[in-house]
C-alpha positions, 0 to 999 in steps of 0.5 A: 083285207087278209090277202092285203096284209099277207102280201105286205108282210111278204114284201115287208119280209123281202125287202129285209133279206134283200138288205142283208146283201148290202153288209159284205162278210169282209172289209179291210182298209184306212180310215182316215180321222180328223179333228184329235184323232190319231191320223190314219188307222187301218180298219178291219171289219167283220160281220157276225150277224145279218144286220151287225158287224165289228170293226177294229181300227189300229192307228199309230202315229209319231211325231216330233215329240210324242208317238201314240197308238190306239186300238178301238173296236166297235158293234154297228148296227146297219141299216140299208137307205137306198142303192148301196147306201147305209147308215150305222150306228153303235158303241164301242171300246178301246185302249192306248198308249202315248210316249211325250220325249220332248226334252223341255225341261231336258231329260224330260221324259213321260209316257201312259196309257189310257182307255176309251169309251166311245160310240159312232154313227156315220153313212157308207156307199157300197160299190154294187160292181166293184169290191169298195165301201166308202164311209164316213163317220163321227166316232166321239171318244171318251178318254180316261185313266190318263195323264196327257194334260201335263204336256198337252194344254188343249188336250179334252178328255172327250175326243171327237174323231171325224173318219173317212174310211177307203175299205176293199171288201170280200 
């Protein structure tokens, strides 16, 4: 029975470290967000631990009335599923800045900024031959501290931002 167990736990304990390899030191890319997300962002993320990594998502976007830009970051938890799929999960942070210069009434101009609390959950596929990793993710954001309802009606203080991430890694 002892040599039973002590076999398991080595197993146990190689299988752990075999999962280490699935998160890449690097990875740098675009997410692309549905729903009221900003559009593109360019990804950024880093691992610091065996089983964690942050990501920073930097996304702009102008449009015929408003220009916006957002900065999040996050701390994943990563947890291997089978053959270069992974599933993560954590909170996150973040600040933006919006710019409203639609002249109704004219001369009308209006600008804020506001910050995010916000958390994500998704699932990625590591390519095992080739240098990309393919996610996708709900990443809902808490928004506050801003005034964007006075020129957006449907505006919602809680965001749910839809991403579908393309990131080379390295």
């Amino acid at each position: 029975m002892k040599k039973l167990l002590l076999c398991a736990a080595f197993l146990l304990a190689g299988a752990f470290s075999g999962e280490a390899q699935t998160i890449r030191e690097n990875a740098i890319g675009l997410r692309l967000s549905a729903g009221d997300g900003i559009g593109a962002d360019v990804s950024y993320q880093r691992k610091v631990f065996t089983k964690n990594r942050l990501e920073f998502d930097l996304g702009l976007r102008e449009d015929d009335h408003y220009d916006i830009g957002k900065f999040v970051a996050t701390f994943q938890w990563v947890f291997p599923i089978d053959n270069g799929f992974n599933f993560y999960v954590g909170p996150g942070i973040g600040a933006g800045r919006w710019e409203y210069d639609r002249n109704v009434p004219p001369g009308y101009d209006d600008d804020g900024g506001f910050g995010i609390l916000t958390g994500v959950a998704g699932i990625e596929y590591v390519f095992p031959d080739v240098p990309l990793q393919l996610s996708f993710d709900i990443r809902p954001e808490l928004h506050f501290g801003d005034d964007r309802d006075d020129f957006d009606d449907d505006y919602n203080e809680l965001v749910p931002d839809i991403g579908l991430s393309l990131r080379y890694t390295f």
